[in-house]
Structures are given as structure tokens and as C-alpha cells.
PDBQT receptor file of N, H, CA, C and O in Angstrom, charges set to zero:
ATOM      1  N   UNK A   1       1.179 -11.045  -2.105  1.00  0.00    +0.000 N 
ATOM      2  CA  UNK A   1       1.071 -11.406  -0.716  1.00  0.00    +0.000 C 
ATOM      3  C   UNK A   1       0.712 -12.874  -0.551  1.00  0.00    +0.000 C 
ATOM      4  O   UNK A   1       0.854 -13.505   0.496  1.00  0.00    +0.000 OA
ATOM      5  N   UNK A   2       0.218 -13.363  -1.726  1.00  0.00    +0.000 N 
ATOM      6  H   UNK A   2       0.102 -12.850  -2.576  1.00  0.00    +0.000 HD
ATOM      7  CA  UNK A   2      -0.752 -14.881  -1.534  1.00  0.00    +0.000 C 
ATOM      8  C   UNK A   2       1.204 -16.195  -1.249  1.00  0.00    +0.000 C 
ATOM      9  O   UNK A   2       1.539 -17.150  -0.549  1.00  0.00    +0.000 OA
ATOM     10  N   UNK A   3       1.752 -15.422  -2.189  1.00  0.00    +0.000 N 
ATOM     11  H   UNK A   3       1.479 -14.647  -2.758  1.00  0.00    +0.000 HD
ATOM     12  CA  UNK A   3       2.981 -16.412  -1.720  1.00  0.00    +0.000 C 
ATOM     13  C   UNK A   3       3.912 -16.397  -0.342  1.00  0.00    +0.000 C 
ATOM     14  O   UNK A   3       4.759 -17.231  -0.020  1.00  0.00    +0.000 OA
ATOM     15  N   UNK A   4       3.593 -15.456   0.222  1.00  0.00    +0.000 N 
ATOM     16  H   UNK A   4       2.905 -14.779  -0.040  1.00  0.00    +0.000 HD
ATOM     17  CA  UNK A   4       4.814 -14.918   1.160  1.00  0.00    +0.000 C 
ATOM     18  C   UNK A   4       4.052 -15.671   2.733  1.00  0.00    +0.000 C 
ATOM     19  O   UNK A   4       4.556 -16.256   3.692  1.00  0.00    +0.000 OA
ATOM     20  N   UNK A   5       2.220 -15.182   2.269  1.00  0.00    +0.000 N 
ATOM     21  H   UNK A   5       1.811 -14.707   1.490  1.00  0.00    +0.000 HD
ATOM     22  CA  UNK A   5       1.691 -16.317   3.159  1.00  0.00    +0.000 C 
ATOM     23  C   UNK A   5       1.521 -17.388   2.985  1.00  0.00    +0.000 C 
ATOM     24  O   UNK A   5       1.396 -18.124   3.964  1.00  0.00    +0.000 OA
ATOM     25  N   UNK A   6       1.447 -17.910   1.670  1.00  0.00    +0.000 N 
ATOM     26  H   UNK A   6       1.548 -17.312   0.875  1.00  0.00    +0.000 HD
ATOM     27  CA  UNK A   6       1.997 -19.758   1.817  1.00  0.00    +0.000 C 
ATOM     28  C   UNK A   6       2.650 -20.033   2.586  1.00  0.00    +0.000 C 
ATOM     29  O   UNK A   6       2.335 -20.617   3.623  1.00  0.00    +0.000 OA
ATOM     30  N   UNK A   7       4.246 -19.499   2.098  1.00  0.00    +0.000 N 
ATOM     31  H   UNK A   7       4.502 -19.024   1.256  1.00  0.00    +0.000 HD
ATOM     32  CA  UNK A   7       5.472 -20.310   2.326  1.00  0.00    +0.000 C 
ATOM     33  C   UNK A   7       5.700 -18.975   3.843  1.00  0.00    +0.000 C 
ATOM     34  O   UNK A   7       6.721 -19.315   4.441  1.00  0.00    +0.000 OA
ATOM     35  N   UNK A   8       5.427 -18.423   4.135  1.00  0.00    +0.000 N 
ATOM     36  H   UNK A   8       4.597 -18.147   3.650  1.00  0.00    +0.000 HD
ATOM     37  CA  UNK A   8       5.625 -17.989   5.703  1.00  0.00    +0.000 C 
ATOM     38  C   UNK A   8       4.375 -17.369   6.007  1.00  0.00    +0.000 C 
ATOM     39  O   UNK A   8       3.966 -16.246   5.714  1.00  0.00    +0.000 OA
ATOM     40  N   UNK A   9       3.711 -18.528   6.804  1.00  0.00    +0.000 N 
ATOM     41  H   UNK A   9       4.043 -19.440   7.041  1.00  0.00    +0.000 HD
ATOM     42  CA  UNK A   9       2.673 -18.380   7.160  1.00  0.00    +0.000 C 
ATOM     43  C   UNK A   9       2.316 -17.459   8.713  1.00  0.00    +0.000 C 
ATOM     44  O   UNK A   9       1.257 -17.003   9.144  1.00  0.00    +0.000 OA
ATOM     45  N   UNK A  10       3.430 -17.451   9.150  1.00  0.00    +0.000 N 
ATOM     46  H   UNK A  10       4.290 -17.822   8.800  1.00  0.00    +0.000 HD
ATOM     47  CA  UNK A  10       3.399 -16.277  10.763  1.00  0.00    +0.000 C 
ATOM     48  C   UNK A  10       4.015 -14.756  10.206  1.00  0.00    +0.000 C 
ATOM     49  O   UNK A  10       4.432 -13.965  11.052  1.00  0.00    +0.000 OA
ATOM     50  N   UNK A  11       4.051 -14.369   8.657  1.00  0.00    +0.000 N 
ATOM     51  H   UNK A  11       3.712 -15.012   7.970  1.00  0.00    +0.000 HD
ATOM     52  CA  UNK A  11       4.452 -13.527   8.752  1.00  0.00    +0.000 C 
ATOM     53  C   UNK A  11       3.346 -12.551   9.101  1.00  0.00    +0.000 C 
ATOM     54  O   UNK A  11       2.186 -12.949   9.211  1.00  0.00    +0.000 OA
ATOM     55  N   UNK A  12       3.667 -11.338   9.270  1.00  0.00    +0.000 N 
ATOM     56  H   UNK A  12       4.609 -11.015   9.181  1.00  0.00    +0.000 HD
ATOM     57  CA  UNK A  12       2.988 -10.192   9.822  1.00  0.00    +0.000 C 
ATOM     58  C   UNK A  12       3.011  -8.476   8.862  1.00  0.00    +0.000 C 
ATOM     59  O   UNK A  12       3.829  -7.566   8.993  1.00  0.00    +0.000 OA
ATOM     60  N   UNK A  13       1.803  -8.546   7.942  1.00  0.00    +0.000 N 
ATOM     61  H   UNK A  13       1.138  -9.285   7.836  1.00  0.00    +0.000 HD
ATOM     62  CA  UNK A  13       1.864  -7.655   7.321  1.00  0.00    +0.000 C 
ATOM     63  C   UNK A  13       1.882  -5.888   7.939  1.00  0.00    +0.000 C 
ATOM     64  O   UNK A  13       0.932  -5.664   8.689  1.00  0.00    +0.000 OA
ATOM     65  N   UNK A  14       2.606  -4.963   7.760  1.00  0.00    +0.000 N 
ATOM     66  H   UNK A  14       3.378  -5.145   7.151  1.00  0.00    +0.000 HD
ATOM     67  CA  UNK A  14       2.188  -4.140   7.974  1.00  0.00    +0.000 C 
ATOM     68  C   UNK A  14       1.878  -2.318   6.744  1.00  0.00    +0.000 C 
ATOM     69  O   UNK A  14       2.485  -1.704   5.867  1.00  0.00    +0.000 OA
ATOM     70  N   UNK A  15       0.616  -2.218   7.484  1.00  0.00    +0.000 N 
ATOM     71  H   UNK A  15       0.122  -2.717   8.196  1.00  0.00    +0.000 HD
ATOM     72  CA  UNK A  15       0.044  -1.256   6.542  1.00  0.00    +0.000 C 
ATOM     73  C   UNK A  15       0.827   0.277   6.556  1.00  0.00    +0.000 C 
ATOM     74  O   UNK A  15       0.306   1.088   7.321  1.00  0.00    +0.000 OA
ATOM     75  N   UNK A  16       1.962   0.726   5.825  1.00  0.00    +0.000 N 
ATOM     76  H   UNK A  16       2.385   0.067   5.203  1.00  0.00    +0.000 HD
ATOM     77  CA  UNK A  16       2.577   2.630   6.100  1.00  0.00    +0.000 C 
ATOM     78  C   UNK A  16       1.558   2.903   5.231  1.00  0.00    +0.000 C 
ATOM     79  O   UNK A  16       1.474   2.416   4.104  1.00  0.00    +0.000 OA
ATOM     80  N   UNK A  17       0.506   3.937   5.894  1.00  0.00    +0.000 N 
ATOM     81  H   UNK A  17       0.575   4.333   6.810  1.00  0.00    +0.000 HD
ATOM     82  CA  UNK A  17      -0.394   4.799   4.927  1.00  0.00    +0.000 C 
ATOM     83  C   UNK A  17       0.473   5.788   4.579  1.00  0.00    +0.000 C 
ATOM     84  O   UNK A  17       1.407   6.236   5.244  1.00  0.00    +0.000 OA
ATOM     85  N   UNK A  18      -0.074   6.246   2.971  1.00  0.00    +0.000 N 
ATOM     86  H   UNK A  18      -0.832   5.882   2.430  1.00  0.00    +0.000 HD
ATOM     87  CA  UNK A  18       0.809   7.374   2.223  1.00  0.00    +0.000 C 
ATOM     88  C   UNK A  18       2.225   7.226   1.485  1.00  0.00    +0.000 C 
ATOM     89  O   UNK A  18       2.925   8.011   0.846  1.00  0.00    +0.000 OA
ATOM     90  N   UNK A  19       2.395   5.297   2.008  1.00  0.00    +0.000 N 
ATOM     91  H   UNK A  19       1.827   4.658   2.528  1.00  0.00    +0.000 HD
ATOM     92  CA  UNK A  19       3.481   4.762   1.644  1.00  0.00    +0.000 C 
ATOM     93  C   UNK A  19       3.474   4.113   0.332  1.00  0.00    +0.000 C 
ATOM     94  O   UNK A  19       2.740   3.136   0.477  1.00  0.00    +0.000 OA
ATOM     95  N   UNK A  20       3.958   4.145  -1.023  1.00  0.00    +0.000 N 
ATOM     96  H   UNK A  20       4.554   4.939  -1.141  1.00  0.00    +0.000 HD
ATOM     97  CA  UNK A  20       3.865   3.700  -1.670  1.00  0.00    +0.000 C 
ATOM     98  C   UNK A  20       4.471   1.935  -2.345  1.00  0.00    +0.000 C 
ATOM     99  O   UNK A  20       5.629   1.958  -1.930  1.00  0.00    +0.000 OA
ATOM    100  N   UNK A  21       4.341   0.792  -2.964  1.00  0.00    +0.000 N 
ATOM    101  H   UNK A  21       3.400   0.773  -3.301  1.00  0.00    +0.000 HD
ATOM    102  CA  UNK A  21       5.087  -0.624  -3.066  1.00  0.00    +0.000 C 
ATOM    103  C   UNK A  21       6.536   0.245  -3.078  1.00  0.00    +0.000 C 
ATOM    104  O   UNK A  21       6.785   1.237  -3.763  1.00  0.00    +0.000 OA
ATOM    105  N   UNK A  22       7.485  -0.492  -2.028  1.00  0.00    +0.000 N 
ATOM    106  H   UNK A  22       7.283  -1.297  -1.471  1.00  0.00    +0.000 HD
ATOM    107  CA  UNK A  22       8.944  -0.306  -2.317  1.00  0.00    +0.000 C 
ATOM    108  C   UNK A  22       9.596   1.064  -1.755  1.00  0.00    +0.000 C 
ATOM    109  O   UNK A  22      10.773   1.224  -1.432  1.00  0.00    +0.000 OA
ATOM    110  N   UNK A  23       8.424   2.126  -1.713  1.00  0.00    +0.000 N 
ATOM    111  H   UNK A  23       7.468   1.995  -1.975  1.00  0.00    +0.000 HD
ATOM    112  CA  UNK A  23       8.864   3.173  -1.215  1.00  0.00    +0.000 C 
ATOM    113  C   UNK A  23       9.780   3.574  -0.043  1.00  0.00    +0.000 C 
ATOM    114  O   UNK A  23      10.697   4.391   0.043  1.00  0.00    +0.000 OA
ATOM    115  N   UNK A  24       9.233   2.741   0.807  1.00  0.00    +0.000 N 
ATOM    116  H   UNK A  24       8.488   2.078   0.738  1.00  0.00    +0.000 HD
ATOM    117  CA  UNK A  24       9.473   3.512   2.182  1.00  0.00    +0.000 C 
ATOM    118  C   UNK A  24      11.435   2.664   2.447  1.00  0.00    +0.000 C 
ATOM    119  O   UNK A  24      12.375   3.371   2.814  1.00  0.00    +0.000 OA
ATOM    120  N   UNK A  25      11.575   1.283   2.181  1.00  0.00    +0.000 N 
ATOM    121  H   UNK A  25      10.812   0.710   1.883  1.00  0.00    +0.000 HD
ATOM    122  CA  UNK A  25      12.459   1.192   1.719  1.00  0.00    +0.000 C 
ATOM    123  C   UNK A  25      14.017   1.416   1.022  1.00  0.00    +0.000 C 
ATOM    124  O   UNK A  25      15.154   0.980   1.205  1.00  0.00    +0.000 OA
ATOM    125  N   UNK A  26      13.186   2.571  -0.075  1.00  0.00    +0.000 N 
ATOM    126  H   UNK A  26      12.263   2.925  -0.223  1.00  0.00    +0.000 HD
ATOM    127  CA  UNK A  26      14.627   2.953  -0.795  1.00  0.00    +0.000 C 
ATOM    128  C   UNK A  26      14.477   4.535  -0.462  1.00  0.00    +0.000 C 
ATOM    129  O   UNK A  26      15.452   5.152  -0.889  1.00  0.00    +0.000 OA
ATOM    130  N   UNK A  27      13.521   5.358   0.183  1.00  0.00    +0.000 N 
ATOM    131  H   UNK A  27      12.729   4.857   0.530  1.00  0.00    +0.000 HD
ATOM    132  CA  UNK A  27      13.909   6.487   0.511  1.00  0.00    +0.000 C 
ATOM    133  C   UNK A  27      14.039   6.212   2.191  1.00  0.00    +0.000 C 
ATOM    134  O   UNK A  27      14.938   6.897   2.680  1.00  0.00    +0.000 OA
ATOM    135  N   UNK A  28      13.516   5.580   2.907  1.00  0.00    +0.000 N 
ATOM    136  H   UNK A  28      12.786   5.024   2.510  1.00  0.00    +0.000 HD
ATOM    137  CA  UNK A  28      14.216   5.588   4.023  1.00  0.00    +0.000 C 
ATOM    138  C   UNK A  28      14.729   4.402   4.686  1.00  0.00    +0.000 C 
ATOM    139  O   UNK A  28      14.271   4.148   5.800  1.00  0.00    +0.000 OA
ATOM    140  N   UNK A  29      15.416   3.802   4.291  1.00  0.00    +0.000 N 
ATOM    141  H   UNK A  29      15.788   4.009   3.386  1.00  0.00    +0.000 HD
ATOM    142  CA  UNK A  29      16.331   2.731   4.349  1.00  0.00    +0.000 C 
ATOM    143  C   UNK A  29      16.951   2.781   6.281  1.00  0.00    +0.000 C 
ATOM    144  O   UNK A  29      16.844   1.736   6.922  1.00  0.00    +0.000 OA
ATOM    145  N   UNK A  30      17.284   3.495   6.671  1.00  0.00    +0.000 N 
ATOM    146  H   UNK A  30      17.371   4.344   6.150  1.00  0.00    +0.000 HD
ATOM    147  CA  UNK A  30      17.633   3.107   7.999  1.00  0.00    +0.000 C 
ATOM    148  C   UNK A  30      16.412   3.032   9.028  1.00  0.00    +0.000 C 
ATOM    149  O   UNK A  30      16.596   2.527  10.135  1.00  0.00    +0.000 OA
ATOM    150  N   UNK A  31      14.782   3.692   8.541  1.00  0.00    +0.000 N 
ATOM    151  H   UNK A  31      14.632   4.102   7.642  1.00  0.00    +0.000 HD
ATOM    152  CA  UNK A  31      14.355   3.484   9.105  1.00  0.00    +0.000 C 
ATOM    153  C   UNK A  31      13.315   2.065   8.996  1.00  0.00    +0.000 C 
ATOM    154  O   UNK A  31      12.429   1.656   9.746  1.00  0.00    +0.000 OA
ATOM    155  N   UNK A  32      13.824   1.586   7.815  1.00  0.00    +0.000 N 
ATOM    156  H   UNK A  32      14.544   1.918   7.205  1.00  0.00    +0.000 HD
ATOM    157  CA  UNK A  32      13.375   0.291   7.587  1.00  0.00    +0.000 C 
ATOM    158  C   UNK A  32      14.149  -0.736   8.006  1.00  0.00    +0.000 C 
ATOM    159  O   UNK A  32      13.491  -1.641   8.519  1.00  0.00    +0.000 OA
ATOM    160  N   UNK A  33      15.006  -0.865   7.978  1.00  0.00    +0.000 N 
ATOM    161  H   UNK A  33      15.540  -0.130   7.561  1.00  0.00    +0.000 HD
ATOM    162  CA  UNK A  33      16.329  -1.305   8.821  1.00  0.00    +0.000 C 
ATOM    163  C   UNK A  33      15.854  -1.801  10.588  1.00  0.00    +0.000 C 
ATOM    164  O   UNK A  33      15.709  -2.931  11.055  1.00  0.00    +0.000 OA
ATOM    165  N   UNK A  34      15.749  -0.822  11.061  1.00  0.00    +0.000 N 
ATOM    166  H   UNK A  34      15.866   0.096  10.682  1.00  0.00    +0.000 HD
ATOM    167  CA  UNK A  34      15.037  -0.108  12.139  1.00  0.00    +0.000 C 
ATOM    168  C   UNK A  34      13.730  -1.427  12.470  1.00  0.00    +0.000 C 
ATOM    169  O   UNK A  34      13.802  -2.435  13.172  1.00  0.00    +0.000 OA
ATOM    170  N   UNK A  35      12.728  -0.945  11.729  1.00  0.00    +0.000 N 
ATOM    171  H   UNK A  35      12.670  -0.125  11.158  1.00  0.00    +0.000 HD
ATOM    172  CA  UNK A  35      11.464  -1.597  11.934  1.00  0.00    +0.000 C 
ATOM    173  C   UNK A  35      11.729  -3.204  11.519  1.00  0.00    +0.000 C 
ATOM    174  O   UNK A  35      11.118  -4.120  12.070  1.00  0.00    +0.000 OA
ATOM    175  N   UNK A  36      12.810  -3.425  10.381  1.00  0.00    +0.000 N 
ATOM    176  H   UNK A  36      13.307  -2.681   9.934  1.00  0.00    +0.000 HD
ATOM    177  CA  UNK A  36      13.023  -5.038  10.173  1.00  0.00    +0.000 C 
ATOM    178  C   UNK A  36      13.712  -5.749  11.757  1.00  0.00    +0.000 C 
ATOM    179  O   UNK A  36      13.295  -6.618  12.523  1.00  0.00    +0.000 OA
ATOM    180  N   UNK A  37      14.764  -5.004  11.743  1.00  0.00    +0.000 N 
ATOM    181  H   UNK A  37      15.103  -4.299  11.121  1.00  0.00    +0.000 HD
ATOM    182  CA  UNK A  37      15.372  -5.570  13.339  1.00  0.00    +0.000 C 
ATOM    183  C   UNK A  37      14.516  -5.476  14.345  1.00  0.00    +0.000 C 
ATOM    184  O   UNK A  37      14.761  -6.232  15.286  1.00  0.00    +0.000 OA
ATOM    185  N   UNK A  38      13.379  -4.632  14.469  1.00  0.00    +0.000 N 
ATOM    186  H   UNK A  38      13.181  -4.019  13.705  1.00  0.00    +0.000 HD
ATOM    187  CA  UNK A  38      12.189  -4.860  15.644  1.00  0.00    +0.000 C 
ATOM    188  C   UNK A  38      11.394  -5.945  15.467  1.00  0.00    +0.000 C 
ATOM    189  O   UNK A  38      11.016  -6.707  16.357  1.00  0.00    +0.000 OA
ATOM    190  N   UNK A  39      11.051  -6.032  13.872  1.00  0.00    +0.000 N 
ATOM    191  H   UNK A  39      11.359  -5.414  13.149  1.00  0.00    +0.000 HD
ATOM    192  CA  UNK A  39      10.309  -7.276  13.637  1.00  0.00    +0.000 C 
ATOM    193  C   UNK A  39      10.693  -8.597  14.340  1.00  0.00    +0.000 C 
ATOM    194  O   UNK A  39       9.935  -9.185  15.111  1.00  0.00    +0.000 OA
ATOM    195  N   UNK A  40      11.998  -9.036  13.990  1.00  0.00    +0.000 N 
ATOM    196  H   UNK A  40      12.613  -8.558  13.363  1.00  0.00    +0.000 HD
ATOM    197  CA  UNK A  40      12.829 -10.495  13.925  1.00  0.00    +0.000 C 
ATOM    198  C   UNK A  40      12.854 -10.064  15.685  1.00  0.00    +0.000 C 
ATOM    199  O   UNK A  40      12.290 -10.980  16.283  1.00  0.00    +0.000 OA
ATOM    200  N   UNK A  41      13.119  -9.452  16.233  1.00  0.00    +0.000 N 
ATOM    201  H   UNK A  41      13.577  -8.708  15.747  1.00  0.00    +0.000 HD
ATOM    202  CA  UNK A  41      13.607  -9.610  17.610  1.00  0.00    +0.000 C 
ATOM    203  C   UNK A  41      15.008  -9.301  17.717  1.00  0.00    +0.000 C 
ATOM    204  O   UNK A  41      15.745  -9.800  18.568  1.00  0.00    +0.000 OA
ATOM    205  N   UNK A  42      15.514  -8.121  16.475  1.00  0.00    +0.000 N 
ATOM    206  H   UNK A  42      14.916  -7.716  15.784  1.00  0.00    +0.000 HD
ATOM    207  CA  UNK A  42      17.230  -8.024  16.979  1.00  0.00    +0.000 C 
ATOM    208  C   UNK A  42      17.310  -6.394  17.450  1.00  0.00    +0.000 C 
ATOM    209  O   UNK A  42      18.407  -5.836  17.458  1.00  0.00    +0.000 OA
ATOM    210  N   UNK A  43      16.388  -5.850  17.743  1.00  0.00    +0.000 N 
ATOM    211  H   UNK A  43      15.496  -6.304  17.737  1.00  0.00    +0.000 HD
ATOM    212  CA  UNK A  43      16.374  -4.466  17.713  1.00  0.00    +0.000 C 
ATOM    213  C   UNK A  43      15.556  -4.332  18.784  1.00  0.00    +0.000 C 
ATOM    214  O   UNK A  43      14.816  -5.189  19.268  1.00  0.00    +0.000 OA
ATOM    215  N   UNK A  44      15.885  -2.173  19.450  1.00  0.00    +0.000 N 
ATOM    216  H   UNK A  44      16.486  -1.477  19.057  1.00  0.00    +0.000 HD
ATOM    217  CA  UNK A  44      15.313  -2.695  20.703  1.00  0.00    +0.000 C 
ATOM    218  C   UNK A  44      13.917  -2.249  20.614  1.00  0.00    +0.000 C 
ATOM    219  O   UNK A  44      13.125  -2.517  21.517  1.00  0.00    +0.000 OA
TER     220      UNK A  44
């Protein structure tokens, strides 16, 4: 995490409890999809 807030310092961590590194990702992929396009502002 120490690099990602260097070099992007407005990013915005968020905590999935029960979620494991990488998990939530490769088993649910559209709903990460989902929450990335809400992040950036392309989703509704």
C-alpha cells in the first residue's frame, strides 16, 4: 500500500471484510468491474 500512496496519493482504499488479497477480483470480476467504474466516475 506504501507505493500506491506515494505515487497516487488521492487514492481511496477500501476494506471487503471476509475478502481475501486478489480474491474478490478473480471470483467476482463483474462485480469488481462494477465498484471500479463507481470509483473513477464511469458507473452509475
Amino acid at each position: 500500500m506504501g507505493y500506491i500512496r506515494k505515487t497516487f496519493p488521492k487514492t481511496v482504499f477500501v476494506e471487503l471484510p471476509g475478502v481475501g488479497h486478489g480474491e474478490y477480483f478473480t471470483l467476482h470480476p463483474e462485480k469488481f468491474v462494477k465498484r471500479v467504474l463507481h470509483f473513477v466516475g464511469a458507473g452509475e
